[in-house]
N, C-alpha and C positions, 0 to 999 in steps of 0.2 A: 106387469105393466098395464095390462089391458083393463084386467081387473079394477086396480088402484085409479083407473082413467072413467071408472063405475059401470063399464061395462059386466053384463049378469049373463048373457047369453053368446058365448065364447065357443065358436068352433076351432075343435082342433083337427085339422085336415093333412094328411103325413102320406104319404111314398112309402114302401113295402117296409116294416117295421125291420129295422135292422139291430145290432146292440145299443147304439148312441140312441138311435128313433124310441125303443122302448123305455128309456131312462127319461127322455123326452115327453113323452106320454106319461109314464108317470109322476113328472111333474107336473103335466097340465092339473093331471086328475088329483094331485094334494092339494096343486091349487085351490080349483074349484071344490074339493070336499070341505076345504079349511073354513071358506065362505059359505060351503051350505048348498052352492050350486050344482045343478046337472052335471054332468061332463057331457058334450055335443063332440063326437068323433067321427071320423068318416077316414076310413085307413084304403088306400089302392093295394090290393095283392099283387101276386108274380104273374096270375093268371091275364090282370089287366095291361100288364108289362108284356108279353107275350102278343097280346094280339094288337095294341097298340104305340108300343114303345113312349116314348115323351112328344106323342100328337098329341097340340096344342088345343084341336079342336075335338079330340077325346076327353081331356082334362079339363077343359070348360063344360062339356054335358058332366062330369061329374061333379065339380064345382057348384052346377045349377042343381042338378039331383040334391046333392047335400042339403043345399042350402032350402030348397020345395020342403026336406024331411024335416028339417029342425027350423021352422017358421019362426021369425023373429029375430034370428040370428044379427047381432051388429057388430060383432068383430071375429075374424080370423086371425089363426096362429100359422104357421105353415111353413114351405120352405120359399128360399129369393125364386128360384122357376115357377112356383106354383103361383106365389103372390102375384109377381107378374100377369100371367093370364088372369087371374081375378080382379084385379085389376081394371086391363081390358074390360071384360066379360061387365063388368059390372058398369063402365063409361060406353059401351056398347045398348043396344036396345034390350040385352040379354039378362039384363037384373032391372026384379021390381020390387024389390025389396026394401028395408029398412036400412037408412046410409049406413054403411060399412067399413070400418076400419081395420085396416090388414097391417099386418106385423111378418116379416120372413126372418128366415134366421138362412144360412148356408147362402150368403149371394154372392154371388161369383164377384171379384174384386173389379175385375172391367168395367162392369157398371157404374155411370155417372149417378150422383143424387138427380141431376136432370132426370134420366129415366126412369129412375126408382120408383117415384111416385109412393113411397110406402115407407112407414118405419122397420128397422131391422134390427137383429142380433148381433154387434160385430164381437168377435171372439178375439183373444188376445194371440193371433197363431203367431207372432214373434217370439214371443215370452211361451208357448207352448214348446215351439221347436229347439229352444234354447233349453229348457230342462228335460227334454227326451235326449236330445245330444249328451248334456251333464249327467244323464240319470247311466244313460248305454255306457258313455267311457268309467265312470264309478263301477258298472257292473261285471265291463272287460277285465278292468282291474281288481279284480274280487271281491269290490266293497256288497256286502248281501245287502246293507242296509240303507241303499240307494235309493229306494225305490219310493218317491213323491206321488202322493196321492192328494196334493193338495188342489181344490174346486179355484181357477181360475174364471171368472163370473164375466160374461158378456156387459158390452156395454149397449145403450140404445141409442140407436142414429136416428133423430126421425128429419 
């Protein structure tokens, strides 16, 4: 999306790399290989979690770090909390950078587009929960070859 929008310098900025988080990453990085691009990453460990849990104004110094490191940056990928404070951070005196376009994926459904401020990921979790329910009773019942692997592909809200 971001790409296709000709954006070239695309940070991908993620929460402690978990199984979904690294499949994640490595679509950024097909992405950006496909086109030739850098890949621009900036990943928070457990260590960061530990001493500052989800403080808002922890995650904006690191939001600015990032952004200091890879100069030029004009779009973020990330998650709906993190976009959020970037967001902020960036309609605050605290970004001077190059306008920035952010994209989140995981936002919590509470959120109005009023607050969004940002385009996002929505996932199809209807139609997800629906074939984990069909997939678990097919497999209660012995069926072995239950088992759907088929990529259910976000859509974009902006």
């Amino acid at each position: 999306y971001l790409l296709d929008r000709g954006h070239e310098r695309v940070l991908y900025f993620s929460m402690v790399l978990d199984r979904i988080g690294h499949r994640r990453l490595q679509g950024y990085q097909r992405a950006m290989s496909e086109r030739r691009l850098p890949p621009l990453t900036h990943c928070l460990d457990h260590h960061f979690y530990r001493r500052h849990g989800f403080d808002p104004t922890a995650i904006a110094g690191e939001i600015s770090s990032a952004l200091e490191r890879y100069k030029g940056v004009t779009a973020l990928a990330t998650n709906g909390r993190i976009a959020q404070i970037t967001k902020r951070l960036v309609a605050s005196s605290g970004y001077s950078g190059p306008k920035l376009e952010v994209i989140g994926y995981d936002v919590p459904p509470a959120e109005t587009d009023q607050e969004r401020h940002f385009a996002y990921m929505k996932r199809p979790i209807a139609e997800i929960g629906r074939r984990a329910a069909t997939q678990i009773v097919a497999l209660i019942n012995g069926d072995k070859k239950a088992v759907d692997t088929t990529f259910l592909a976000p859509t974009i809200v902006t």
